[in-house]
C-alpha positions in Angstrom: 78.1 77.4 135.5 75.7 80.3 134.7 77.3 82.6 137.6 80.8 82.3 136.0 79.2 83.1 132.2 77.5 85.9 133.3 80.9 87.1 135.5 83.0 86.5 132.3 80.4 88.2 130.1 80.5 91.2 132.0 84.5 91.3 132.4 84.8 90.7 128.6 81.9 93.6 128.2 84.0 95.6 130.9 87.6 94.9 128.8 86.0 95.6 125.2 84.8 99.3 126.5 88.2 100.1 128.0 90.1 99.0 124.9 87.5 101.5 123.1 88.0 103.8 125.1 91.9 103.2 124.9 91.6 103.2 121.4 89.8 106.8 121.6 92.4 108.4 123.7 94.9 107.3 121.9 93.9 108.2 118.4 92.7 111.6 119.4 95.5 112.6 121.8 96.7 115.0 119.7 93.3 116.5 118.7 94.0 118.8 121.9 96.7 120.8 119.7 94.5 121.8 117.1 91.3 122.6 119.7 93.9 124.8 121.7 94.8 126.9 118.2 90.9 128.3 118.7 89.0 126.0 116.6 86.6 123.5 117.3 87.9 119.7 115.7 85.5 116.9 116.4 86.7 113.9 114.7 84.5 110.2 116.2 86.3 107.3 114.9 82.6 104.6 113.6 82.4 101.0 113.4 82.4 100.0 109.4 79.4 100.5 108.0 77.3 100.7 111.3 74.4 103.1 111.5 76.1 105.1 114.5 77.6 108.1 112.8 80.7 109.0 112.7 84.3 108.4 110.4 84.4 105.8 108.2 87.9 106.7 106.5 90.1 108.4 108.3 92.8 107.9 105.1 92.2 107.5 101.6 93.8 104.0 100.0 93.6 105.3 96.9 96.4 106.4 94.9 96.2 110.0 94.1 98.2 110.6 91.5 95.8 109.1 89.1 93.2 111.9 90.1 96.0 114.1 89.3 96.8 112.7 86.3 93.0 113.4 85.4 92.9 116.5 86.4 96.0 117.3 84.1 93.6 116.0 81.3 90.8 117.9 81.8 89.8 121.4 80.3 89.8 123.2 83.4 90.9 122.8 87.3 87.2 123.0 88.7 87.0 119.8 90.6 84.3 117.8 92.6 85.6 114.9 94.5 84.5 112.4 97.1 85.6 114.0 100.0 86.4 110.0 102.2 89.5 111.0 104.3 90.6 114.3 102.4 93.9 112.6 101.1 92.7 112.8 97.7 91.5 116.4 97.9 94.7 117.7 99.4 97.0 116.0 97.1 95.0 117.7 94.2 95.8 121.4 95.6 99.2 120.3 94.4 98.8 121.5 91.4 97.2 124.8 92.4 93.6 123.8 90.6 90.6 126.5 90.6 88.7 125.4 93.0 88.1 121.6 94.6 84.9 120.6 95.9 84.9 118.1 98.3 81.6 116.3 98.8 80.8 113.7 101.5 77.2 113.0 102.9 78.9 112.2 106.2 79.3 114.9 108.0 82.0 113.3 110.3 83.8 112.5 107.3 83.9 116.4 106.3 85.0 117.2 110.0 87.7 115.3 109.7 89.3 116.8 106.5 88.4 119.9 108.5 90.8 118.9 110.9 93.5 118.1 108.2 92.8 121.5 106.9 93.5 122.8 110.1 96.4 121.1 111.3 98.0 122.6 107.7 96.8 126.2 108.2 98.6 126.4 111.6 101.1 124.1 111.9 104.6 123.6 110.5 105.6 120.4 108.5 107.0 118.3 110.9 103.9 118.5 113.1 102.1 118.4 110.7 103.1 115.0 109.7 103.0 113.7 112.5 99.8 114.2 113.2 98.2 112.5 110.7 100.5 109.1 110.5 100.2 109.0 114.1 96.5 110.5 114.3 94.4 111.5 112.0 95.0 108.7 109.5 94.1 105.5 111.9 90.9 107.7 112.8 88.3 105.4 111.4 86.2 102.3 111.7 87.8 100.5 108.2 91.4 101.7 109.6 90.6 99.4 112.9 89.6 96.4 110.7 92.6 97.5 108.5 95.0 97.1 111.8 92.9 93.9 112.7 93.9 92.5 109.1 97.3 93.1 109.5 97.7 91.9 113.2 96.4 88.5 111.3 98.6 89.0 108.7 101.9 88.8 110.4 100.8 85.9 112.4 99.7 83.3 109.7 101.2 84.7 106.2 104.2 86.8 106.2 105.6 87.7 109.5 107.8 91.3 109.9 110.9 90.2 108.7 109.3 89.4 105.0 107.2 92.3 105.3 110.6 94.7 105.7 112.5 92.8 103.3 109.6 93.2 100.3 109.4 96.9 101.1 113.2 97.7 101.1 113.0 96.8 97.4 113.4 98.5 94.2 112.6 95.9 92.1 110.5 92.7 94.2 110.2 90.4 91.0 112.3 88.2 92.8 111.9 88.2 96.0 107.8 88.0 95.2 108.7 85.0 93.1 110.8 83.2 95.5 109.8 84.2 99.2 106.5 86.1 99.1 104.1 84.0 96.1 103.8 81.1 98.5 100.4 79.1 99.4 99.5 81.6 102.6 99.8 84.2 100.1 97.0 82.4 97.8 94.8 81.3 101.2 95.1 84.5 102.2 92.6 86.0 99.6 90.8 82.7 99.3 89.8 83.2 103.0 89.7 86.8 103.0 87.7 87.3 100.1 85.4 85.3 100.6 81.7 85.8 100.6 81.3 84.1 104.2 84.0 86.4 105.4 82.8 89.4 103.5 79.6 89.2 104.9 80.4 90.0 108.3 82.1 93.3 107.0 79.6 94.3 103.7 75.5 94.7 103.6 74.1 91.8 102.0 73.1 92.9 98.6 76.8 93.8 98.3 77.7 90.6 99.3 75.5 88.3 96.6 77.1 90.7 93.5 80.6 89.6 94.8 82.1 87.3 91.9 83.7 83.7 92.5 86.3 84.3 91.4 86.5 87.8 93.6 89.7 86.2 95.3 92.0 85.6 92.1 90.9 89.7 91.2 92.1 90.8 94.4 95.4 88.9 94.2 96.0 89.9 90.6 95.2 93.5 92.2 97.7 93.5 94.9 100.5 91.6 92.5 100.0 94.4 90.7 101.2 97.0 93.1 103.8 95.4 94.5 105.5 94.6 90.8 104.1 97.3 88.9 106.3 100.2 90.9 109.1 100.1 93.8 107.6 98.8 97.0 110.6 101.9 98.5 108.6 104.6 97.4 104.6 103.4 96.9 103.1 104.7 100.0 100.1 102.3 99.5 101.8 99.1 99.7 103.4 100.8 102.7 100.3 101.7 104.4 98.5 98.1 103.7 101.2 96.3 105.2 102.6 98.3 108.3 99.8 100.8 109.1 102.2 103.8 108.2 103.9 105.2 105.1 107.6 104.8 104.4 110.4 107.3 104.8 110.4 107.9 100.8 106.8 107.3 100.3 104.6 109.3 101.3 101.2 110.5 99.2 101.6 113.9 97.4 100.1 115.9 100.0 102.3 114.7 102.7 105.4 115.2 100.5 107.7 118.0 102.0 107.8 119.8 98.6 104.4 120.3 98.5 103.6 121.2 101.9 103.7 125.3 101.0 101.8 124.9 98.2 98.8 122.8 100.0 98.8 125.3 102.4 98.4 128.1 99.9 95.9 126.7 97.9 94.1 125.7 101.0 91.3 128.5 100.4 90.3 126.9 97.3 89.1 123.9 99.0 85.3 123.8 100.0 83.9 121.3 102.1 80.0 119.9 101.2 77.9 117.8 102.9 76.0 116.5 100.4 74.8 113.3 98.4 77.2 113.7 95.3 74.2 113.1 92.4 72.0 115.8 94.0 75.2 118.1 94.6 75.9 117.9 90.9 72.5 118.5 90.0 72.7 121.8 91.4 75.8 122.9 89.9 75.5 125.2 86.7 75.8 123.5 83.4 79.3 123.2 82.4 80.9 125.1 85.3 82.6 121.5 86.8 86.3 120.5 84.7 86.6 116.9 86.4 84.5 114.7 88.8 86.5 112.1 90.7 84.3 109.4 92.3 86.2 107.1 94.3 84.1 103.8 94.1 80.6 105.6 95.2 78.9 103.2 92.7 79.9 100.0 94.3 77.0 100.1 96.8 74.5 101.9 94.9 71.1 101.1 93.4 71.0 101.0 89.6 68.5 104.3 89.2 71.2 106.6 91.5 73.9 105.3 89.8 71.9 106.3 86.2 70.7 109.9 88.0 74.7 110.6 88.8 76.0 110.1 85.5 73.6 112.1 84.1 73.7 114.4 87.0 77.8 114.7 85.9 77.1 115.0 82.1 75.2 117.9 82.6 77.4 119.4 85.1 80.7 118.6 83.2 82.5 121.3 80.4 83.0 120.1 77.1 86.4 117.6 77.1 85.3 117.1 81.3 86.3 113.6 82.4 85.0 111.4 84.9 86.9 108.9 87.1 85.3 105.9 88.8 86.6 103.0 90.6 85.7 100.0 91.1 86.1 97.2 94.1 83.8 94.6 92.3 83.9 94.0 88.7 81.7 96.4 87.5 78.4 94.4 86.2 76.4 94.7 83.1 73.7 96.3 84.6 76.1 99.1 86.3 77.8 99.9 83.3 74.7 100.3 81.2 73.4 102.5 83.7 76.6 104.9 83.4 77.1 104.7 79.3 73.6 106.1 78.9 75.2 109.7 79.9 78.9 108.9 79.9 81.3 107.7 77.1 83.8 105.3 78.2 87.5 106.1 76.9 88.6 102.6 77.4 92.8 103.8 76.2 92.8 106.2 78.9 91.3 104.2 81.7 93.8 101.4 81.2 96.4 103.6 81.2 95.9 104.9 84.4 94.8 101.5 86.0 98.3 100.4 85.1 99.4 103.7 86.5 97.9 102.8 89.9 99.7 101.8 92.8 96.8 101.9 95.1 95.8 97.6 96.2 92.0 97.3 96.7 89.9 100.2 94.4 90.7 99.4 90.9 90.2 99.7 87.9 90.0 102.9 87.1 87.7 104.0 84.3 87.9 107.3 82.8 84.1 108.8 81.1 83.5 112.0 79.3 80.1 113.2 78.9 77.9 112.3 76.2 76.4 115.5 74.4 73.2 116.0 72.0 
């Protein structure tokens, strides 16, 4: 009966803004800490991709120690990154670099790594790291759908029994083989990979460059990680199926070991709000060592895409390097847009894709800039 629609439509309306708001006083509980140490930390969790600002990321699912490895390669330790969650940024003040620019156009985004910054300027480890796996991490709209995905997960693929089990090994060739390679597995990425499924997450002109077979990538992706390095220690496998990293794997910046030394090099961090093509266009000529991009690219229009590689080959030294990643295939179009200021190293880039231990944002492809 209309009465009883419109009574459950407001009781469901009612439930979905106390769950928000649930959701909000749980994952800033702890924010109190870091206001009461004298500094302002305004950190608002945002639906994926909605026009209401706010975080996006509040983690980084990348792995970082194929930044770091590009880093290591570069001529210098002057370093623009996206700035996304800051997990990448921090892990790179492990080894003590120049200066790290981190450059986000949301500003939410920056206050958040703020917050990060924070919590490591004034807290002690243990704190410390609890306040981002419990916190700070879960923060943003794709780490809600994230928890959605796995909530599904455990329910019709691999429940939390297999899920413990595949990260307790060393080596999972054969428990992959024999337990976790079974026909959920495959639907899994059929269904959630599609373009009808996709669509209610992406924009649309994201949506029609997804390839067919976009599903078979993805699962050749994740295989990847979970055979190409201990599931024990990769703190991305970890964090994709249980919403946390493991005892012995954690991302660099996290590690114990390198919790002084993040704290030290802390000053050498700079946060920008910025579009990264118009940031690097401002930059001096030659006075950036390594620009680490994340997958900016994906979503971009052909001519911004052409206007930051040139923007980075004219920022970069001689012997800079570029990293990009990619979640679709890269196309024709995209790549021809890039090689008119970048040169491809095609050795490199496959070294470090098989390096990576990250699931979703891959492959990695390594540029230097084109001179003359």
């Amino acid at each position: 009966p209309p009465g009883l629609q419109h009574r459950r439509r407001d009781r469901n309306s009612s439930r979905r803004q106390e769950g928000e708001n649930d959701v909000h006083s749980r994952s800033f509980s702890l924010l109190g800490v870091l206001a009461s140490l004298g500094e302002e930390c305004v950190v608002q969790p945002n639906p994926f991709w909605s026009s209401r600002p706010g975080v996006v990321f509040g983690q980084v699912q990348e792995d970082a120690e194929v930044e770091m490895a590009v880093l290591e390669r570069a001529p210098g330790s002057r370093v623009a990154v996206v700035a996304s969650g800051g997990c990448t940024a921090l892990s790179l003040l492990t080894r003590r670099p120049e200066r790290v620019h981190a450059v986000d156009l949301n500003r939410w985004q920056l206050d958040l790594v703020a917050s990060k910054r924070l919590a490591f300027e004034r807290m002690s480890y243990g704190p410390v790291l609890a306040l981002h796996l419990d916190e700070l991490n879960e923060s943003g709209g794709m780490d809600r759908m994230l928890k959605l995905g796995r909530h599904l997960f455990r329910r019709l693929v691999h429940d939390g029994n297999d899920i413990a089990e595949l990260l307790a090994q060393e080596d999972a060739a054969g428990f992959y083989r024999t337990v976790w390679d079974d026909r959920r597995w495959w639907q899994m990425f059929y269904v959630a990979c599609s373009r009808t499924v996709l669509g209610r997450v992406f924009i649309r002109d994201y949506v029609r460059r997804i390839p067919r077979r976009f599903p078979e990538v993805m699962h050749e992706r994740v295989e990847h990680a979970i055979l190409g390095s201990p599931p024990r220690h990769n703190p991305y496998l970890w964090q994709a199926l249980t919403g946390r990293y493991g005892p012995e794997a954690l991302p660099p910046y996290l590690q114990a070991d390198g919790f002084e030394v993040v704290r030290d090099m802390l000053p050498r961090l700079s946060l920008c709000q910025d579009d990264m093509a118009a940031w690097l266009e401002r930059q001096a000529a030659g006075s950036i060592d390594c620009v680490l991009l994340s997958n900016v690219t994906d979503m971009a229009t052909i001519g911004w895409i052409g206007r930051l590689a040139e923007a980075a080959r004219r920022a970069l030294a001689p012997g800079g390097l570029v990293c990009l990643r990619f979640i679709l295939p890269p196309a024709g179009d995209v790549q021809a847009a890039l090689a008119g200021s970048l040169r491809l190293d095609p050795g490199l880039s496959e070294e470090l894709t098989r390096k990576d231990r990250s699931l979703y944002c891959k492959p990695v492809f390594i540029y230097s800039p084109r001179r003359g």
